[in-house]
Every structure is written in structure tokens, then in C-alpha cells.
VMD Tcl script that builds the backbone (N, CA, C; Angstrom):
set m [mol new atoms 285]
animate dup $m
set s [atomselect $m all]
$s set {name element resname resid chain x y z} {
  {N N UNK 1 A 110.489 77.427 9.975}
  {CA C UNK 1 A 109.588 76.325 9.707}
  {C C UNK 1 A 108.247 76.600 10.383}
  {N N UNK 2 A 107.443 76.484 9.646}
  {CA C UNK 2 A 105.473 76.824 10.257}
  {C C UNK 2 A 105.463 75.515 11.170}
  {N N UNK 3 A 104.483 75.992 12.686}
  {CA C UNK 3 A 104.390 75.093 13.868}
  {C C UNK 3 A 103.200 74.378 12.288}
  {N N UNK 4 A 102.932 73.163 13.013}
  {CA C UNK 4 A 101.963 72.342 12.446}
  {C C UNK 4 A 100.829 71.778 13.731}
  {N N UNK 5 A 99.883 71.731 13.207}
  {CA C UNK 5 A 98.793 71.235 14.685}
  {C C UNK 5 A 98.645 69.717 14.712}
  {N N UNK 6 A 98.762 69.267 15.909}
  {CA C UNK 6 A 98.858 67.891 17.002}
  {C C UNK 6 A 97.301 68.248 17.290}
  {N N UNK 7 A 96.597 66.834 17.127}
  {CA C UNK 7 A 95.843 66.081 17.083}
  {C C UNK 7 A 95.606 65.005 18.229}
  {N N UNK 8 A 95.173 65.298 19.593}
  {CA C UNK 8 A 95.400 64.682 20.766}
  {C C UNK 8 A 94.342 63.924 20.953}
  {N N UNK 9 A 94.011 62.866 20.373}
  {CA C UNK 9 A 92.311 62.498 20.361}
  {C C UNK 9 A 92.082 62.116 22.217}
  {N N UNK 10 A 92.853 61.653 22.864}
  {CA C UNK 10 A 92.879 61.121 24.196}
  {C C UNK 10 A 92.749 62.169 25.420}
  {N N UNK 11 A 93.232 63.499 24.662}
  {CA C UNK 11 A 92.547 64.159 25.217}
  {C C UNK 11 A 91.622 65.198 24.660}
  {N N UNK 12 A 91.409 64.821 23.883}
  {CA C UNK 12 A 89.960 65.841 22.921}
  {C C UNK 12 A 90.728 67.247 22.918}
  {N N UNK 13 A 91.832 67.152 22.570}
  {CA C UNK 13 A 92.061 68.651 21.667}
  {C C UNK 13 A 93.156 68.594 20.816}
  {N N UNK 14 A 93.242 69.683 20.110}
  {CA C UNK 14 A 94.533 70.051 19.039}
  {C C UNK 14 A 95.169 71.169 19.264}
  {N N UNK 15 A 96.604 70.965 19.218}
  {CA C UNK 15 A 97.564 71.799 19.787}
  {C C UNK 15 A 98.480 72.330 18.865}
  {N N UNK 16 A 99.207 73.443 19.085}
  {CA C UNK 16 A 100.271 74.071 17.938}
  {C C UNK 16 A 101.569 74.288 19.117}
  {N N UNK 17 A 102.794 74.601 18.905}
  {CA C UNK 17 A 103.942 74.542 19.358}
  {C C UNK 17 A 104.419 75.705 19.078}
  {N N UNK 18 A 105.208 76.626 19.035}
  {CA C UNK 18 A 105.805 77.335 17.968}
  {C C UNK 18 A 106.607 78.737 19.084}
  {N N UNK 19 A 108.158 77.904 19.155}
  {CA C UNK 19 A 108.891 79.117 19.805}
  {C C UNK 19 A 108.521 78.999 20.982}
  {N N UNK 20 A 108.814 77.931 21.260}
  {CA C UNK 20 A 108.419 77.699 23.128}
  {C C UNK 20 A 107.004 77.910 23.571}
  {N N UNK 21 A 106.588 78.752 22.360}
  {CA C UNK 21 A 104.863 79.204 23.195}
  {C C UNK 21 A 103.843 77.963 22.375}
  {N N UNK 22 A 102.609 78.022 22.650}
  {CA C UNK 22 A 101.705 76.778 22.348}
  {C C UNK 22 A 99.854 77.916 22.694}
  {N N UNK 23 A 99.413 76.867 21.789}
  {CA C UNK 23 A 97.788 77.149 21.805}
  {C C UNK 23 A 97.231 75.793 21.937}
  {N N UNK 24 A 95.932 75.995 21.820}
  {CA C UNK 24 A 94.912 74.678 21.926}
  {C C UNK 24 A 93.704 74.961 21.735}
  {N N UNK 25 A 93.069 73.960 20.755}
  {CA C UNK 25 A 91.441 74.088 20.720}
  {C C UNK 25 A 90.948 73.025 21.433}
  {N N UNK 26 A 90.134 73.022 22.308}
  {CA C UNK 26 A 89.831 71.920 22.796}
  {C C UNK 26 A 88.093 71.312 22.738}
  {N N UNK 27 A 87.570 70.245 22.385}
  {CA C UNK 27 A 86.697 69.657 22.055}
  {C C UNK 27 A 86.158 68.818 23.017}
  {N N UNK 28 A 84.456 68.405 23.093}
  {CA C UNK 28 A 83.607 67.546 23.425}
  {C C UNK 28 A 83.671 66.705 22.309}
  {N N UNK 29 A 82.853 65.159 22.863}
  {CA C UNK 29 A 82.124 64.780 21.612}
  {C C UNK 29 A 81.082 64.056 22.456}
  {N N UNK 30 A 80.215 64.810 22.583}
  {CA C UNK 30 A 78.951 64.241 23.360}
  {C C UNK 30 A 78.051 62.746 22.779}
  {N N UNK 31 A 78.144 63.436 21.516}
  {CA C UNK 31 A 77.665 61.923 20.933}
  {C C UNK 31 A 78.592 61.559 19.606}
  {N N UNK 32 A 78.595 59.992 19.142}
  {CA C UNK 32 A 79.714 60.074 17.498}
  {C C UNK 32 A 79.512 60.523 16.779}
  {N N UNK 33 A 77.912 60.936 16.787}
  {CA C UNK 33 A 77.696 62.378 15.703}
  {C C UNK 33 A 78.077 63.908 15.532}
  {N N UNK 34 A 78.936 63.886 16.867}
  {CA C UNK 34 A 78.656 65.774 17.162}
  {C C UNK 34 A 80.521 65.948 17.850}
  {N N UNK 35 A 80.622 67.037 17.405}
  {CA C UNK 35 A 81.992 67.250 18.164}
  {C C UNK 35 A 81.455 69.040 18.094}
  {N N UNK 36 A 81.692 69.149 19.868}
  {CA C UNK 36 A 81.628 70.691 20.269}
  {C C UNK 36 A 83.043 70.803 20.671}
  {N N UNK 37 A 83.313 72.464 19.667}
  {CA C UNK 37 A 84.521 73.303 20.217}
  {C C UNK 37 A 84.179 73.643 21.177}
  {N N UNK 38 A 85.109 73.393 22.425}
  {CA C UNK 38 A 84.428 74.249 23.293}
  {C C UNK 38 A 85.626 75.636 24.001}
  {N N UNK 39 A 86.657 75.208 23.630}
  {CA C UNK 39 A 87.857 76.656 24.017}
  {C C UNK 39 A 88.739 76.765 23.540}
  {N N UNK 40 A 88.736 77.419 23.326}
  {CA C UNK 40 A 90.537 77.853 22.325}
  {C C UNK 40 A 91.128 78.836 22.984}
  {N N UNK 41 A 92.587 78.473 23.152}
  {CA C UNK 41 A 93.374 79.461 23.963}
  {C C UNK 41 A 94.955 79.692 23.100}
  {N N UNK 42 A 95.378 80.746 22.998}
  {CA C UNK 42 A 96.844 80.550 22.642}
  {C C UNK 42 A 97.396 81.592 23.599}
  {N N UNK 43 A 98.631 81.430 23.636}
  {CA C UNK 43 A 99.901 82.234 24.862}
  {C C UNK 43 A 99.889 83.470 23.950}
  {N N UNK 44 A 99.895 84.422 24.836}
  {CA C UNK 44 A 100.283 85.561 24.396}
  {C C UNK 44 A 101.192 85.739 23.526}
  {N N UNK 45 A 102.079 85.229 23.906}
  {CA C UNK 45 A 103.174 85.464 22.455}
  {C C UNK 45 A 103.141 85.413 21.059}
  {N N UNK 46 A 102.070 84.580 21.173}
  {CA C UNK 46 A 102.026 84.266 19.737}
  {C C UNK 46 A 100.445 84.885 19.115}
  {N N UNK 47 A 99.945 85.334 19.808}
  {CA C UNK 47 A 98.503 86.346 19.611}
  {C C UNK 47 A 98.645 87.210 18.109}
  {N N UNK 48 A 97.721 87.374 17.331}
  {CA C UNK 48 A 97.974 87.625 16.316}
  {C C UNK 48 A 98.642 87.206 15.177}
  {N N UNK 49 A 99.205 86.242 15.154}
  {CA C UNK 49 A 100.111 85.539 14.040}
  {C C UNK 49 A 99.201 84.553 13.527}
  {N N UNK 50 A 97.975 84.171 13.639}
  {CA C UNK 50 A 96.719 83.450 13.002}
  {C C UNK 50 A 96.760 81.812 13.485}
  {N N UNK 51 A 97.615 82.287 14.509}
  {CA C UNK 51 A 97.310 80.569 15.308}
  {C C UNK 51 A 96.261 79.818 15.595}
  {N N UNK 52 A 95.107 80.649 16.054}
  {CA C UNK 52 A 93.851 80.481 16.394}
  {C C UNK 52 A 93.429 79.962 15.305}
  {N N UNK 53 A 93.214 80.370 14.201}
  {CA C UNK 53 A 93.157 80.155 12.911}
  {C C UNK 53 A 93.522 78.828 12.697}
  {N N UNK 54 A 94.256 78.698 12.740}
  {CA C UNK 54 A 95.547 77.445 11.754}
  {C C UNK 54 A 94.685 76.002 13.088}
  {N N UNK 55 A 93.896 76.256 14.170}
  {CA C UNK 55 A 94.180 75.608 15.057}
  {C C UNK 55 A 92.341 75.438 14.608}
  {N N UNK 56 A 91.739 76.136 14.453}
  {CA C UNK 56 A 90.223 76.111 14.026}
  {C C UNK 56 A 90.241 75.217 12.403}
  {N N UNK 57 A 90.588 75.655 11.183}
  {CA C UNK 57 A 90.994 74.812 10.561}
  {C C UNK 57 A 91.093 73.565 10.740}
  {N N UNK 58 A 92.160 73.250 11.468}
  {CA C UNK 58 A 92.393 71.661 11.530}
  {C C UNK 58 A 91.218 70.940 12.036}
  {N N UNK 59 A 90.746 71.931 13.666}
  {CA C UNK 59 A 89.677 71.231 14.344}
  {C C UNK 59 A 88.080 71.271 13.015}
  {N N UNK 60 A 88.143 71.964 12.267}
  {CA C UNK 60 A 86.900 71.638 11.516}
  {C C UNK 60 A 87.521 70.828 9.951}
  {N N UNK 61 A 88.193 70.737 9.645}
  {CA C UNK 61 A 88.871 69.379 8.917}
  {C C UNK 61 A 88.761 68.565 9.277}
  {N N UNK 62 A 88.778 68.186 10.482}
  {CA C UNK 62 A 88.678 66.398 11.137}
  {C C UNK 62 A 87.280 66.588 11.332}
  {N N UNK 63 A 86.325 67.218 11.524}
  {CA C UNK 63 A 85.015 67.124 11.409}
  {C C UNK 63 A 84.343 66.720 10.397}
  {N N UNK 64 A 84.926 67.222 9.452}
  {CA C UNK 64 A 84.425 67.361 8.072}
  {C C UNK 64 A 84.841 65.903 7.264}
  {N N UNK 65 A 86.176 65.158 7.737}
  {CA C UNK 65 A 87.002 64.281 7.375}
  {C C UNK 65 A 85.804 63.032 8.361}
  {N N UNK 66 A 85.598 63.109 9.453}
  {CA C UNK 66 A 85.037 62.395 10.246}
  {C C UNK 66 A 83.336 61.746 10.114}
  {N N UNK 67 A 82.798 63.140 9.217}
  {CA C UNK 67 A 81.485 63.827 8.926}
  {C C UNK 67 A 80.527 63.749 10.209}
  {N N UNK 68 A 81.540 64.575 11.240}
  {CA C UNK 68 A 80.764 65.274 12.224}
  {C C UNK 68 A 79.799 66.341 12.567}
  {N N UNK 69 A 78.822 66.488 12.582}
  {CA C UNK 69 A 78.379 67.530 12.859}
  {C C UNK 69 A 78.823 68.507 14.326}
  {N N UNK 70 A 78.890 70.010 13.802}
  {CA C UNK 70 A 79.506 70.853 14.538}
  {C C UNK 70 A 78.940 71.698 15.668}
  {N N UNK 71 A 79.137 71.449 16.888}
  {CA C UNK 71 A 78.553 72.708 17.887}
  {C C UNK 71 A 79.839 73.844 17.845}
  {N N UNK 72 A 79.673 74.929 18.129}
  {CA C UNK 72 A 80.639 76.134 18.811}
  {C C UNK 72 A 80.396 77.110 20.024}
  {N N UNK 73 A 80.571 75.550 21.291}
  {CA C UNK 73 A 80.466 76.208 22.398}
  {C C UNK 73 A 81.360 77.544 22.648}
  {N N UNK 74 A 82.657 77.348 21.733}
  {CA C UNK 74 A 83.610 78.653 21.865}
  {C C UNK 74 A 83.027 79.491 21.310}
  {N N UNK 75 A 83.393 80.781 22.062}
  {CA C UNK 75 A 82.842 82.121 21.310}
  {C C UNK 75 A 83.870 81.865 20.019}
  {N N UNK 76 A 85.346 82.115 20.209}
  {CA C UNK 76 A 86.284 82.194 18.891}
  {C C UNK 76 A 85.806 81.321 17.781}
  {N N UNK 77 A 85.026 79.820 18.094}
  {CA C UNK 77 A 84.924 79.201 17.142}
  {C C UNK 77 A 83.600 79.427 16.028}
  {N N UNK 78 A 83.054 80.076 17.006}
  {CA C UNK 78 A 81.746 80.424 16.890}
  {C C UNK 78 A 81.059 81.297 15.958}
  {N N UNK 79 A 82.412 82.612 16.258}
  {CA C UNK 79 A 82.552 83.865 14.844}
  {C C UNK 79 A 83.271 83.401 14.160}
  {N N UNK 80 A 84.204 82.201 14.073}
  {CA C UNK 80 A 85.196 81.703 12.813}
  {C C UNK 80 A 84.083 81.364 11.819}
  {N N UNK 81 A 83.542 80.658 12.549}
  {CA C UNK 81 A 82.531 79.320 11.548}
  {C C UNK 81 A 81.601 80.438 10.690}
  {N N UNK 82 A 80.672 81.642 11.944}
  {CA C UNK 82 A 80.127 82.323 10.620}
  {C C UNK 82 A 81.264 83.336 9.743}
  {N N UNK 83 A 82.190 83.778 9.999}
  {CA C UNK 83 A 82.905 84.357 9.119}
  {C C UNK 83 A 83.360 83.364 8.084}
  {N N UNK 84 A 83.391 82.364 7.582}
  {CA C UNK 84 A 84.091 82.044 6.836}
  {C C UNK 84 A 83.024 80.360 6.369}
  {N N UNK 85 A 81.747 80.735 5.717}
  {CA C UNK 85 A 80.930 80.105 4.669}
  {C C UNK 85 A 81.008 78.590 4.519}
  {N N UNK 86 A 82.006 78.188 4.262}
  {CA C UNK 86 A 82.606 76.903 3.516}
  {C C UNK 86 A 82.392 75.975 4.939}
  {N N UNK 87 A 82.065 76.411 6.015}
  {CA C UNK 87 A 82.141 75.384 7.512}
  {C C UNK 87 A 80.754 75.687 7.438}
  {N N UNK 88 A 79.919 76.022 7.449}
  {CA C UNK 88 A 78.528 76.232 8.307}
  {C C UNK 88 A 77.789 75.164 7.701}
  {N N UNK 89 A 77.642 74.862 6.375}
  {CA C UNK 89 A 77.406 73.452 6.496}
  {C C UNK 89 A 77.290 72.619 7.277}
  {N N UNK 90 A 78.350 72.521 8.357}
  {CA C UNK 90 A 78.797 71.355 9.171}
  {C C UNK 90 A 78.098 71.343 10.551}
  {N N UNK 91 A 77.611 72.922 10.714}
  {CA C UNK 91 A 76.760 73.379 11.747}
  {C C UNK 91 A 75.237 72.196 12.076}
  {N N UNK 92 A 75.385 71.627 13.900}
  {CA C UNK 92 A 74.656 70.844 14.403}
  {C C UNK 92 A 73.140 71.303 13.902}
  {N N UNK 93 A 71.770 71.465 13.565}
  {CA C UNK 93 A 70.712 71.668 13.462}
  {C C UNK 93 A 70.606 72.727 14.793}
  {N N UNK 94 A 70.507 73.631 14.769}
  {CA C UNK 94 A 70.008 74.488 16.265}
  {C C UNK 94 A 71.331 74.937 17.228}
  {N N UNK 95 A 72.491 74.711 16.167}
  {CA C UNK 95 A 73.939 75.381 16.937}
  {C C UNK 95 A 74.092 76.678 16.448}
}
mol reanalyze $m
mol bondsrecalc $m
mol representation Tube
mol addrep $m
């Protein structure tokens, strides 16, 4: 069964589970307009299996769902957003 990502608004991040091991993107929202990624981490174990991924996704879905505009204090989030077109849209003016 695929981990699915948790949505922790109380503590400003989103989390994955999967086989005892776990990741997290974790978020600002400086103002109700803006939500900054600011770190993403996953356990070694699970490195490479596109967790990071699956965990960036969600965090720019609820942006997009929210119509937040996006900072990427994370480096990871940072090369996601320009690798992959369909998010930069969402990019803050000067992020």
C-alpha cells in the first residue's frame, strides 16, 4: 500500500510514513497570502523512492487549492518548482 501525506496545519508541515521510516516538508506562512517551504527532510531509508516528491506535490497542491502564493526557502523545493513548469506560476513576485 503507497504511504499517503498528512497534512499537519498546527504544525505547518506535511508528513509521509512508510515502513517505520517518515519524511517532512515543513512550511512558514508569514502572511495569508504566502506559504514558504522552508525544509524537507526524509530518513535515509527511504531516499530515492520519490518521497520528497510525493511530499512537494502535496505541499504545492494546498497552495494552489488555498491560492497561495509560493516562496522556496528550501533548496529541494526550490529546484522542484523550477524543474517541473506547471508550479512556477504560483511563485511569490521576487522568489
Amino acid at each position: 500500500m503507497a504511504a499517503t501525506v498528512q497534512h499537519h496545519p498546527q504544525d505547518q508541515e506535511f508528513t509521509i510514513q512508510e515502513k517505520g521510516f517518515g519524511g517532512e516538508l515543513a512550511y512558514s506562512q508569514p502572511t495569508d497570502e504566502l506559504i514558504d517551504f522552508t525544509h524537507t527532510f526524509v530518513d535515509e531509508e527511504l531516499r530515492g523512492q520519490g518521497i520528497a516528491e510525493k511530499l512537494a506535490e502535496a505541499g504545492l497542491t494546498y497552495a494552489r487549492e488555498k491560492g497561495l502564493q509560493v516562496r522556496t526557502s528550501c533548496e529541494f523545493m526550490e529546484g522542484y518548482v523550477q524543474r517541473h513548469p506547471e508550479y512556477q506560476d504560483l511563485l511569490a513576485p521576487g522568489a
